[in-house]
BAFI-3210 file (N, C-alpha, C; in Angstrom, 3 decimals, decimal comma, padded with zeros to 6 digits):
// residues 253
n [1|2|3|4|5|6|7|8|9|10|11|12|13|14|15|16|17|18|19|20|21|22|23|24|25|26|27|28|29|30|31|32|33|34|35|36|37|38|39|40|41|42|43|44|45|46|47|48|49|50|51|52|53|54|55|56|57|58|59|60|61|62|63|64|65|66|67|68|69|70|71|72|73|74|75|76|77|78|79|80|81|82|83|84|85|86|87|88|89|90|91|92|93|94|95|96|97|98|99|100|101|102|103|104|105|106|107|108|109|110|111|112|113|114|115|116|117|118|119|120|121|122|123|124|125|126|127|128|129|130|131|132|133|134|135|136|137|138|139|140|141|142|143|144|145|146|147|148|149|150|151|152|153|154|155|156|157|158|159|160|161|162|163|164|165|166|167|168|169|170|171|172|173|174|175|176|177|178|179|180|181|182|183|184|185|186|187|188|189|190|191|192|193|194|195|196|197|198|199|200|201|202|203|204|205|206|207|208|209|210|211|212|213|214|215|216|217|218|219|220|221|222|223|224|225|226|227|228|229|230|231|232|233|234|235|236|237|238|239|240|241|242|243|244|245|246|247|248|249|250|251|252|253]
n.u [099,048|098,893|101,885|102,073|101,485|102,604|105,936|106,250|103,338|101,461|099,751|096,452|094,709|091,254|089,312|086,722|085,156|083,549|081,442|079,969|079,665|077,455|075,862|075,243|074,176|071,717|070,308|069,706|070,320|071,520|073,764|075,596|078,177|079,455|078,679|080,269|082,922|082,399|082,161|084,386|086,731|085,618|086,585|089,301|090,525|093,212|092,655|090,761|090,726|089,330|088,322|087,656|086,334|086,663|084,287|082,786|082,182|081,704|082,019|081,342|081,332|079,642|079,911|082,293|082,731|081,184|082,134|084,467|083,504|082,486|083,640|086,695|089,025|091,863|091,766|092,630|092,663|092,621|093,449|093,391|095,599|094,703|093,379|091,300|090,890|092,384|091,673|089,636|090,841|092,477|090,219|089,102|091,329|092,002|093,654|096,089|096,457|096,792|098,360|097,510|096,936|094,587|091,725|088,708|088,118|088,889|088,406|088,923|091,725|094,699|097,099|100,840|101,210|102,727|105,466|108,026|108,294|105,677|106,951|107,431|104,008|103,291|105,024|103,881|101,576|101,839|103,371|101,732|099,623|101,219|102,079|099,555|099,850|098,819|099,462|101,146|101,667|102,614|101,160|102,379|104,524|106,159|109,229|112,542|113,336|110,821|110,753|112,662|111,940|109,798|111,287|113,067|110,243|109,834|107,706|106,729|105,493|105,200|102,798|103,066|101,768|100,138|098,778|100,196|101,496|099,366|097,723|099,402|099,475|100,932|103,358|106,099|105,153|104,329|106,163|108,413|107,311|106,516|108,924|109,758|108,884|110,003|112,029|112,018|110,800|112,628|114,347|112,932|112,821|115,553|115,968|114,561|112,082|108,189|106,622|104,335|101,519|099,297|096,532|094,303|094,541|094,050|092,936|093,986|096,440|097,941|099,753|102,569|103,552|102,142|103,933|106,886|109,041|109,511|107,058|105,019|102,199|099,021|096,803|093,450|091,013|087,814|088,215|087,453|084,856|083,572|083,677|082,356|079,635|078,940|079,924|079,976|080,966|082,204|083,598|084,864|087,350|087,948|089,267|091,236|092,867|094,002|094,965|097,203|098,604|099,441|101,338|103,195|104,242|105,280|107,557|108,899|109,041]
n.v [099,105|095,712|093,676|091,857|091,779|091,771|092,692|095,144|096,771|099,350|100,180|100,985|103,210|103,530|106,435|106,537|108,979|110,741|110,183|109,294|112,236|112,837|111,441|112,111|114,801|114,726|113,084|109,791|106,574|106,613|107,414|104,429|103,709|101,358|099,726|101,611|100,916|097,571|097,999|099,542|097,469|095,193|096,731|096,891|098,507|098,141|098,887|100,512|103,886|105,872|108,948|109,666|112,139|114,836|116,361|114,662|115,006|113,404|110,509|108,613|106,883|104,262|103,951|103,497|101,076|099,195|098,940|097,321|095,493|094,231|094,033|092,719|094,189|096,007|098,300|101,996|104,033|107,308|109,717|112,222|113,231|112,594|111,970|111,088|109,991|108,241|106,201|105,712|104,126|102,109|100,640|099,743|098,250|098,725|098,131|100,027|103,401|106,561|109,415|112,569|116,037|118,197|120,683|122,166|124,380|124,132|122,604|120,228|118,369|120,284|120,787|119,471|117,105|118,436|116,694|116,991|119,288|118,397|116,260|115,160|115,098|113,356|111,232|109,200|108,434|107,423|105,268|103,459|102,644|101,075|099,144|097,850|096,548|098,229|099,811|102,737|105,796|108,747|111,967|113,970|117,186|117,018|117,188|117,141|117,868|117,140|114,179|113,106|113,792|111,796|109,445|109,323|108,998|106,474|105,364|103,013|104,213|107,282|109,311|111,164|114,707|115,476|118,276|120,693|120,312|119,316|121,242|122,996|125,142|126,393|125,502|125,562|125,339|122,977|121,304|121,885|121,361|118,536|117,768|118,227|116,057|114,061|114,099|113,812|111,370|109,792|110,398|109,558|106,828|106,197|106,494|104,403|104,302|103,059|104,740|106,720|108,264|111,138|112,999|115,167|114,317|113,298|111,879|113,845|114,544|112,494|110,343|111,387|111,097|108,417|107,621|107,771|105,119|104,923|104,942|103,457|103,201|105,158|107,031|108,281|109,911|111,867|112,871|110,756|109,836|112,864|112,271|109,750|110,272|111,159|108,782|106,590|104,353|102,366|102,590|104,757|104,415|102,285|102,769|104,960|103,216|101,756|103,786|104,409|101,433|101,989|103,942|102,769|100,699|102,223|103,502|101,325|100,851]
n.w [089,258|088,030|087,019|084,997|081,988|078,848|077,871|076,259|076,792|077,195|079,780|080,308|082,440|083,362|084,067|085,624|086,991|085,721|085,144|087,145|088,066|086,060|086,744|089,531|089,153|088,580|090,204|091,586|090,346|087,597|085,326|085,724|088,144|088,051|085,854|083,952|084,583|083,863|080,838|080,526|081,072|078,826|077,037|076,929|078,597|082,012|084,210|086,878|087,848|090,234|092,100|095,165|096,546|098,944|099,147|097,823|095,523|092,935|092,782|095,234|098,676|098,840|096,108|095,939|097,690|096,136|093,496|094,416|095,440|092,659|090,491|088,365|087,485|088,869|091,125|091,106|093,653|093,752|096,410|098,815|100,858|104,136|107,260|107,193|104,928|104,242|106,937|105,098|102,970|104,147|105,452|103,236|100,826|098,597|095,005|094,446|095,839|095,141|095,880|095,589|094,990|097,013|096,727|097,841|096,196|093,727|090,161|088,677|089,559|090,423|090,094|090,640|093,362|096,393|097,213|098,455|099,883|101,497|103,088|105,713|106,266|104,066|105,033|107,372|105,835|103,497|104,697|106,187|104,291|102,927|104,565|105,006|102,301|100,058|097,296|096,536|095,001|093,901|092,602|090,891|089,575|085,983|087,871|088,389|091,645|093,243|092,107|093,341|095,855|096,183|096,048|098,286|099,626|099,547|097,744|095,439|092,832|090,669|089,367|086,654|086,183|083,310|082,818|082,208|079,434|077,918|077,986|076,441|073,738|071,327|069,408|070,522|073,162|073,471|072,725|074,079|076,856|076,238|076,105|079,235|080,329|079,260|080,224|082,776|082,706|082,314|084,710|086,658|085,956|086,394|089,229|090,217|090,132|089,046|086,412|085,865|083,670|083,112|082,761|081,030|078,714|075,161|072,116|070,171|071,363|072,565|071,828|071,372|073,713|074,522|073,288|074,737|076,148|078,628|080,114|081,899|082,375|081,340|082,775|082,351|081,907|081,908|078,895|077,736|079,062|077,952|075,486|075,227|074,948|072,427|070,760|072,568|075,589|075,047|072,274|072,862|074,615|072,994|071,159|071,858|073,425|071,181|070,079|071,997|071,517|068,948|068,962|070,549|069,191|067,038|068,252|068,926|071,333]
ca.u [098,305|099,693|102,567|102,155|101,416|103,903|106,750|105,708|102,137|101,710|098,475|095,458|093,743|090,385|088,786|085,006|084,420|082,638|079,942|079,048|079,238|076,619|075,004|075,035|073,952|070,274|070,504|069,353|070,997|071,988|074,671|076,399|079,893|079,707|078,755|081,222|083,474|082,396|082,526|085,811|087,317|085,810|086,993|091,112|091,532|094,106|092,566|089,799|090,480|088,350|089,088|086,941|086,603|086,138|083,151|082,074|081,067|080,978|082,325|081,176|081,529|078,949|080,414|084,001|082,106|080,444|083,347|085,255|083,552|082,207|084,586|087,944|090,257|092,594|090,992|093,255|091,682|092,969|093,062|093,907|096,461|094,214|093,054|089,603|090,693|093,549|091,126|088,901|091,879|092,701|089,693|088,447|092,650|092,442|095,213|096,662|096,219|097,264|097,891|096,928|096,714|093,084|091,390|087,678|087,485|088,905|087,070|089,911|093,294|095,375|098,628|101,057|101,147|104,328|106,411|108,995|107,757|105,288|107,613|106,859|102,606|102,917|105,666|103,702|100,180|102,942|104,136|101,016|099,322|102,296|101,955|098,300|099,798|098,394|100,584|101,395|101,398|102,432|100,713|103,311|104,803|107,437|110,254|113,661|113,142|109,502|110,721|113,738|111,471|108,954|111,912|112,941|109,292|109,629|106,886|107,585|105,568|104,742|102,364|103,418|101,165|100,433|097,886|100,663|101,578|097,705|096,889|099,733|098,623|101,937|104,407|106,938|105,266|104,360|107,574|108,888|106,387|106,819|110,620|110,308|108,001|110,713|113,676|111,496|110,423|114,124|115,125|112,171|113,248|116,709|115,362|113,767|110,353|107,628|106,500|103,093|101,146|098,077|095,450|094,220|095,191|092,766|093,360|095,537|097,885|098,354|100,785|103,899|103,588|102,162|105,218|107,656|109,067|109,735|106,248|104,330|100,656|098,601|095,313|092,897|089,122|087,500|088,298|086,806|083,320|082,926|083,185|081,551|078,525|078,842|080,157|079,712|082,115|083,171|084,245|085,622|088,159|088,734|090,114|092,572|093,551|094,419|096,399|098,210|099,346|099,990|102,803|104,282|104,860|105,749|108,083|109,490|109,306]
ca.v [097,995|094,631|093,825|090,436|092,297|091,738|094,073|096,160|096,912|100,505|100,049|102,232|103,329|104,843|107,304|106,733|109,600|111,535|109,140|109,660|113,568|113,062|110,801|113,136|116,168|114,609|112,257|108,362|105,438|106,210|106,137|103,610|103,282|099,943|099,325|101,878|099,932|096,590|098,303|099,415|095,826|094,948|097,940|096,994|099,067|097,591|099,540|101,505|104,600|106,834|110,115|109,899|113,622|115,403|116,949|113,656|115,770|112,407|109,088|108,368|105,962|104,375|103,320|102,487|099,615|098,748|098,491|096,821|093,790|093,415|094,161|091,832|094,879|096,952|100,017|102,761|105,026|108,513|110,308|113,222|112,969|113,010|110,555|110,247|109,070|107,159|105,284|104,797|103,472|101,046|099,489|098,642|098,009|099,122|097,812|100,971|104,512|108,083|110,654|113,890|117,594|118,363|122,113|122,109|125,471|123,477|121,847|119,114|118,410|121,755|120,734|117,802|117,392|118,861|116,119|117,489|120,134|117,696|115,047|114,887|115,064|112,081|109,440|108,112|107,899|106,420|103,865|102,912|102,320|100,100|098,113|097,259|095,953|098,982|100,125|103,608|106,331|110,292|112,587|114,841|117,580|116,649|117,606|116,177|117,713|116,126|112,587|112,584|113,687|110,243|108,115|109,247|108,632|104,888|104,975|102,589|104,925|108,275|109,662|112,140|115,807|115,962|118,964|121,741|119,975|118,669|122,676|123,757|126,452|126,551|124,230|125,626|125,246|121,529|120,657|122,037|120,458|117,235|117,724|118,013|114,931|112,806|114,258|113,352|109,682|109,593|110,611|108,651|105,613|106,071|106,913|103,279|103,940|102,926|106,231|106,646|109,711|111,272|114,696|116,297|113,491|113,172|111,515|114,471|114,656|111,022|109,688|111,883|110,835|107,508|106,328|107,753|103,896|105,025|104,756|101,767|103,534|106,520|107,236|109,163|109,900|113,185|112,978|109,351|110,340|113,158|111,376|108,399|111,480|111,207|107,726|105,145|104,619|101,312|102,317|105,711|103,461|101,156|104,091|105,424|102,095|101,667|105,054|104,034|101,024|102,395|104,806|101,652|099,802|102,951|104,059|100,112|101,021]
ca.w [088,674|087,452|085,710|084,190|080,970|078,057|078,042|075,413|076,841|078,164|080,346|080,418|083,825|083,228|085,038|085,746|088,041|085,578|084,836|088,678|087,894|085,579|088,024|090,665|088,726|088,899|091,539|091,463|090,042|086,452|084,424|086,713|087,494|087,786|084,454|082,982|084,970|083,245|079,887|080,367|080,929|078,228|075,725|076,883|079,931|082,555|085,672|086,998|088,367|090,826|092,889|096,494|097,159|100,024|099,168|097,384|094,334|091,847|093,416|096,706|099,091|098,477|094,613|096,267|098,169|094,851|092,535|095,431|095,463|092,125|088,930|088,117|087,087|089,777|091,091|091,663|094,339|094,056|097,487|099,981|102,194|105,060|108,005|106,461|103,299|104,965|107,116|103,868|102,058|105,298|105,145|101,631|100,241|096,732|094,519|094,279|095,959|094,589|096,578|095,159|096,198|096,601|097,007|097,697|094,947|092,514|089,418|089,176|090,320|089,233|089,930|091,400|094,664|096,999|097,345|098,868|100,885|103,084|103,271|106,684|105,994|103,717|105,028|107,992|105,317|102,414|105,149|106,346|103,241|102,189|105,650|104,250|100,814|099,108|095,943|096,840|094,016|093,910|091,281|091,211|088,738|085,605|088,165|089,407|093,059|093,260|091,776|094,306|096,867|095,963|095,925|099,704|100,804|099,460|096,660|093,696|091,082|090,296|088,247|086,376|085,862|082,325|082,391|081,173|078,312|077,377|077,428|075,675|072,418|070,448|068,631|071,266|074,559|073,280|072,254|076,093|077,858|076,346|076,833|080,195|080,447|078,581|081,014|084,198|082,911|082,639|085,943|087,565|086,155|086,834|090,820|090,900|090,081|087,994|086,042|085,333|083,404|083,718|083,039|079,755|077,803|074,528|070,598|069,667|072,290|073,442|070,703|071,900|075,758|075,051|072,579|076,075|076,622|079,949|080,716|082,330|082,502|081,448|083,509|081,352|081,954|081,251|077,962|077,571|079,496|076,952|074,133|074,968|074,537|071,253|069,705|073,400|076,352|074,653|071,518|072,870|075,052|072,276|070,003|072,782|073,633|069,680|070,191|072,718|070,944|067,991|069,729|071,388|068,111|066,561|068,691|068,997|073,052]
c.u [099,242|100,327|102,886|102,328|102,774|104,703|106,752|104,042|101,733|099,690|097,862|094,307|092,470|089,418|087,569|084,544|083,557|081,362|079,437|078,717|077,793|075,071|074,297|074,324|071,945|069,589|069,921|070,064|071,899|071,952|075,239|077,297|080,456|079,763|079,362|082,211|083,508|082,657|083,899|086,656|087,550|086,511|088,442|091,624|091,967|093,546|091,544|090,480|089,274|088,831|087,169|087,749|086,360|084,858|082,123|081,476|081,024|081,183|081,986|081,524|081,424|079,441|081,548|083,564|081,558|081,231|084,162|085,186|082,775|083,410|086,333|089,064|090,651|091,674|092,254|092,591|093,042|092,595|094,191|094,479|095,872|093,604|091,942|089,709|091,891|092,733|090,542|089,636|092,060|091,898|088,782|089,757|092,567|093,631|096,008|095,983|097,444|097,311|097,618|096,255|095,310|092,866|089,954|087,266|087,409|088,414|087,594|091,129|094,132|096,794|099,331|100,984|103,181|105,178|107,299|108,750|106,605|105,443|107,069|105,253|102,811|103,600|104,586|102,555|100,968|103,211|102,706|099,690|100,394|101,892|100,773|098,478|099,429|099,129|100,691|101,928|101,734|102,036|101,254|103,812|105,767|108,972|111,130|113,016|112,067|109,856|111,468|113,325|110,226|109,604|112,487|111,718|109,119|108,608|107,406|107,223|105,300|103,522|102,269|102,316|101,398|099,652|099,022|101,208|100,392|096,905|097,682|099,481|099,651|102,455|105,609|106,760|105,308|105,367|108,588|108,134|106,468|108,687|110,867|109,588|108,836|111,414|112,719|110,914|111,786|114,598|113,964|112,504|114,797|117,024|114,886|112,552|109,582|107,300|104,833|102,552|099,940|097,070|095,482|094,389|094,076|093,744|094,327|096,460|098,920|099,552|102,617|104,283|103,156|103,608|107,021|107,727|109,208|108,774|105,238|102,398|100,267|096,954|094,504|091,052|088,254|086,940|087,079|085,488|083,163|082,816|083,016|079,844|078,047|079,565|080,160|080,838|083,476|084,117|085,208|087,324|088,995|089,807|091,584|093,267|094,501|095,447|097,554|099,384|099,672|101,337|103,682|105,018|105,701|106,955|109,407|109,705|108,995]
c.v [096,833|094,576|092,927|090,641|092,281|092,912|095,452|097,312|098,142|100,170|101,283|102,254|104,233|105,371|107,171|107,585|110,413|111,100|109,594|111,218|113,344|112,775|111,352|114,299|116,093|113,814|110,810|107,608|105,334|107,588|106,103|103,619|102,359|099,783|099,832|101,777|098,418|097,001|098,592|098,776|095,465|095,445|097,604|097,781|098,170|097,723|099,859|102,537|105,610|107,338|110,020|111,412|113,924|115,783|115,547|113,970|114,722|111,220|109,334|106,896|104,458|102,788|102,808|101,349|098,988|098,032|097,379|095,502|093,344|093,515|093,531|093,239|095,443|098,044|100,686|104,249|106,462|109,242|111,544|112,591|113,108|111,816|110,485|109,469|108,388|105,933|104,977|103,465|101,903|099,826|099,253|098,363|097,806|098,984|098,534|102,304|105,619|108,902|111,721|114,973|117,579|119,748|121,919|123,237|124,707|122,518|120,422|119,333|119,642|121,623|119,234|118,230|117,640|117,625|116,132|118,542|119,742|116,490|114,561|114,128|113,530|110,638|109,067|107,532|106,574|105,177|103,044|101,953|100,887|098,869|097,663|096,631|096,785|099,186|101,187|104,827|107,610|110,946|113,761|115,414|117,077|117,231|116,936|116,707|117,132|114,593|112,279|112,818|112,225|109,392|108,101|108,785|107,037|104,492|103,963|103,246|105,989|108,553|111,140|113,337|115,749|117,242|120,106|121,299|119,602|119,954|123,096|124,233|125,961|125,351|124,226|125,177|123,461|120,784|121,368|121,205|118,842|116,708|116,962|116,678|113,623|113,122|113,719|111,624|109,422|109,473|110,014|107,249|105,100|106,176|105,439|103,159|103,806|104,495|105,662|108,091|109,851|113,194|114,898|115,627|113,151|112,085|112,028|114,785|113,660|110,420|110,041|110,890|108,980|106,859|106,757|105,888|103,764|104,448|103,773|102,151|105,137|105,830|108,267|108,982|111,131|113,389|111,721|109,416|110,872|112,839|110,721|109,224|111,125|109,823|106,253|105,157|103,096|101,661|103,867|105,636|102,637|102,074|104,459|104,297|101,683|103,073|104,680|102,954|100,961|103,489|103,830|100,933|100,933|103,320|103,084|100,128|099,570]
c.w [088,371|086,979|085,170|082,911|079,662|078,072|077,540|075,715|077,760|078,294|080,246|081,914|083,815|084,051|084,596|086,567|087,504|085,255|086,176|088,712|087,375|086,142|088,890|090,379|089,105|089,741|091,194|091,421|088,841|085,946|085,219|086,866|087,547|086,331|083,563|083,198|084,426|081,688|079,511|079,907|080,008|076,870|076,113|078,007|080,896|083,484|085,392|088,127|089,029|092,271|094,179|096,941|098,678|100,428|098,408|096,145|093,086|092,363|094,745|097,398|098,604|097,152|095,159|096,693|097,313|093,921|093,184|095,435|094,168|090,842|089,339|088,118|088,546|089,955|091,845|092,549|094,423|095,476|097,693|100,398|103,626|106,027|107,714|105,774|103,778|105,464|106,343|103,147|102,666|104,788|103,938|100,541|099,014|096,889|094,858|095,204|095,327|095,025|095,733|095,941|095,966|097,429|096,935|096,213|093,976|091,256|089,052|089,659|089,443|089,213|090,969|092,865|095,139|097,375|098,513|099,945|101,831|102,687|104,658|107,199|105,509|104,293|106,374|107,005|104,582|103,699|106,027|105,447|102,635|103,031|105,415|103,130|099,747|098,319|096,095|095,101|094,252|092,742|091,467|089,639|087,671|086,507|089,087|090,960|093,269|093,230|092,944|095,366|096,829|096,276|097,008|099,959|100,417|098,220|095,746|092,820|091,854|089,437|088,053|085,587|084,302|081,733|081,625|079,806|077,115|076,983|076,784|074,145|071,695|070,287|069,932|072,314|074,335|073,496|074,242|077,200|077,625|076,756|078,327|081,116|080,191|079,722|082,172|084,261|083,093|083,684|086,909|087,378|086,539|088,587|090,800|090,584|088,984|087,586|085,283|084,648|083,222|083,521|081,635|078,832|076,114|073,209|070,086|070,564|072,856|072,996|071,037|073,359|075,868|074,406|073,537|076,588|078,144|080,893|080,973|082,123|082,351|081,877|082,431|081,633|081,722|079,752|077,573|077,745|078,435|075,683|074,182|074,843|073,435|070,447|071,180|073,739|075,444|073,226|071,622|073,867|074,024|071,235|070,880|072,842|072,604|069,302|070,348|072,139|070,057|068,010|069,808|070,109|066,958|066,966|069,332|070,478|073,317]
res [x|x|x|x|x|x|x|x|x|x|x|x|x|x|x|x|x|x|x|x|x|x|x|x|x|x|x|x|x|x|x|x|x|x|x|x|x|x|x|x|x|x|x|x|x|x|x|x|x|x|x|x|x|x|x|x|x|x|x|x|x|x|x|x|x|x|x|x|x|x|x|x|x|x|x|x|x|x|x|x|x|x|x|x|x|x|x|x|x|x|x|x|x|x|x|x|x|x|x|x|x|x|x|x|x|x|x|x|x|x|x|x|x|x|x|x|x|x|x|x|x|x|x|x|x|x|x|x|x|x|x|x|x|x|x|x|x|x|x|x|x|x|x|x|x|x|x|x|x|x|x|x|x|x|x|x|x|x|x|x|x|x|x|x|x|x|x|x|x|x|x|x|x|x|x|x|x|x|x|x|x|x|x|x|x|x|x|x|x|x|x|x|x|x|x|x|x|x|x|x|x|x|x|x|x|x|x|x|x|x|x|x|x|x|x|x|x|x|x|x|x|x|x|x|x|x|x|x|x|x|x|x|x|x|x|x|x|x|x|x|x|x|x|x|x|x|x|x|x|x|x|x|x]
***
């Protein structure tokens, strides 16, 4: 996404794909993701994120052509590594794409993607995507071999897996998991790249990871959908948002 943004200003990218879940569950028109796309905006998010599946099970096409040409913010399109969603990517040039591992079983993304082990798979997508202007993105684990495999395929960011830290139970695993969250913004920004973070992220967990100065952007949606259930998408945005920069000033990042 952009980085005009004052220096201090850790952006927020939010995920509207579950509004289209809900969408989808009974089929028609509504709740939109346009309009929880315009709500967004206005609640302080930086971005819109949305994951075009394979199976299409909440965002579809469809909505990418929708968002595309009407809403002001960045859309970061999460994708497969695959020539479907390659040629999708091609032709409608979202700000940004994300690669990400994708498993039809799976209920979301379960882990980062390999990096390093299909180096091969991703550099011609990564260099074709770039040759379009796209902003190129890996959602990849907290780990040095991963980051140093991103920063061979040319990416400028990452975004960094935060689901094992977002489930961890104990004081211990927390305190490890965010560890290894700090040591990898570290060694991503010392690699060149922007560092972004991302999964599981809610009210009580955000404050550690967002006051990380390392980091330029957390993506977050899940969380946001279900509690806009119960108190509205705008003011369940405006709260996180008010997290977020309450870390940053806290944390003097």
């Amino acid at each position: 996404m952009t980085t005009h943004l004052r220096p201090n200003h850790l952006r927020l990218g939010v995920n509207i794909d579950h509004v289209a879940t809900i969408r989808n569950a009974r089929g028609g028109l509504h709740p939109c993701p346009l309009r929880a796309a315009d709500v967004a905006a206005a609640a302080g998010a930086d971005g819109i994120t949305i994951h075009l599946r394979e199976d299409r099970r909440h965002i579809t096409d469809a909505d990418l052509i929708r968002l595309s040409g009407a809403i002001s913010l960045p859309i970061n399109l999460e994708m497969a590594a695959t020539d479907e969603m390659l040629a999708i990517a091609l032709a409608h040039k979202p700000h940004a794409a994300c690669i990400v591992p994708e498993r039809r079983a799976e209920r979301t993304t379960e882990g980062g993607l390999d990096a390093a082990g299909q180096h091969n798979t991703l550099q011609p997508i990564v260099a074709r995507l770039q040759d379009a202007g796209i902003r190129v993105s890996l959602f990849i684990a907290p780990d040095a071999r991963q980051l140093e495999a991103a920063a061979r395929l040319g990416v400028p960011v990452v975004e960094l897996h935060t689901g094992p830290y977002a489930h961890a139970e104990t004081p211990d695993e927390i305190e490890r998991e965010l560890a290894r969250l700090t040591r990898a913004a570290e060694t991503g920004v010392a690699l060149g790249l922007e560092m972004h973070a991302g999964h599981g992220l809610t009210y009580d967990n955000v404050l550690p990871v967002a006051a990380l100065p390392q980091l330029a952007e957390l993506n977050i949606g899940h969380f946001l959908i279900g509690e806009a259930v119960f108190v509205g998408l705008d003011a369940a945005i405006r709260r996180m948002r008010g997290l977020m920069d309450e870390a940053r000033q806290d944390s003097g990042a």
